[in-house]
N, C-alpha and C positions, 0 to 999 in steps of 0.2 A: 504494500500500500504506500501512495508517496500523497503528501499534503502541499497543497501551495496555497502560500494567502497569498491575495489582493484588497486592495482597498479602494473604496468608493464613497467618498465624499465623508461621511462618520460610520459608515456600515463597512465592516469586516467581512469578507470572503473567504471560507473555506473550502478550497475544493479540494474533493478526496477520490481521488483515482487508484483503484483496481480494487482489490475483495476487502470485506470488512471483515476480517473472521478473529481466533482465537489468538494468532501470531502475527498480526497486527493493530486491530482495534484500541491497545493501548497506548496508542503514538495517537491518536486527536485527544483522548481524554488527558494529553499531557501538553498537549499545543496550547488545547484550551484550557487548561489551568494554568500556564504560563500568559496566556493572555487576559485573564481573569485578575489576576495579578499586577498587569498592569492598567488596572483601571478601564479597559474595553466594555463598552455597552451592548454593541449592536452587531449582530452574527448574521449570516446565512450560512448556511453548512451547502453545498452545493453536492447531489448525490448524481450528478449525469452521469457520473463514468465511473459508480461504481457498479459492478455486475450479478454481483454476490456478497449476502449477507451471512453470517451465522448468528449463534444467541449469544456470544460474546458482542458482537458487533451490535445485536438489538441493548443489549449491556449497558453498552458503554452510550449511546445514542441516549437512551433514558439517564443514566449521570449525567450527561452533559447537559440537556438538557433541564433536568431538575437542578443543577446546580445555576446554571445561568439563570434560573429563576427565581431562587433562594438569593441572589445576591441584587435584584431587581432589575435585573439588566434584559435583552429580546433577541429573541432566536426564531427563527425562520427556517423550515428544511425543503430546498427547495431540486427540482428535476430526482424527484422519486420516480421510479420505472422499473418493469418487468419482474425477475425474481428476487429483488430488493421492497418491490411494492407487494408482492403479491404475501411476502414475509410482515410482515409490516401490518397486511390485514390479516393475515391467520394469528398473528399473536392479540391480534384486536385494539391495536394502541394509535389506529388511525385518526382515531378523533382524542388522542392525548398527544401528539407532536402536532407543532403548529406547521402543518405542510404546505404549500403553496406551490401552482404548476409551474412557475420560471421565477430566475434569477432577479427577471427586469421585476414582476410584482414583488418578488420579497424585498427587493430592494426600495421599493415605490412604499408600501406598507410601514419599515422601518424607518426612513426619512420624513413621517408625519410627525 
């Protein structure tokens, strides 16, 4: 799994490319605590090109996102698709991440 931020006006970029699984997943939940850290409000987790989830990776997705919330701050997960989505609704947490179908609306959403 390799991680790139970017940044966008006060919104933070996450993109997370290749598999979220067991032996990788704890490389964002430590991005994002380094970025937590320093004071960062505003996320998107960008999920276009990851391909594969496992329950580690659903894991760490609910930390991150409970913790960015506990600290008052907004996350956004956004280009969810195929067997990352379809994982996502069999654990039933579709409507506990705040998912959004692109980049451009999480972005649009978070800058209000």
């Amino acid at each position: 799994m390799e991680i790139k931020l970017k940044k966008y006006s006060s919104v933070y970029i996450i993109e997370v490319i290749g598999d979220m699984d067991l032996y990788s997943a704890f490389e964002l939940k430590d991005v994002v605590a380094k970025m937590l850290a320093k004071g960062i409000a505003k996320y998107v987790l960008d999920l276009e090109k990851v391909e594969y989830i496992d329950s580690s990776g659903i894991g760490v997705l609910i930390h991150v996102y409970s913790t960015i919330k506990k600290a008052g701050y907004k996350l956004k997960i956004a280009n969810v698709h195929g067997s990352v989505e379809k994982v996502i609704r069999l654990t039933k947490l579709t409507h506990y991440f705040p998912i959004v179908s692109s980049l451009k609306e999480a972005i649009g959403l978070l800058e209000r």
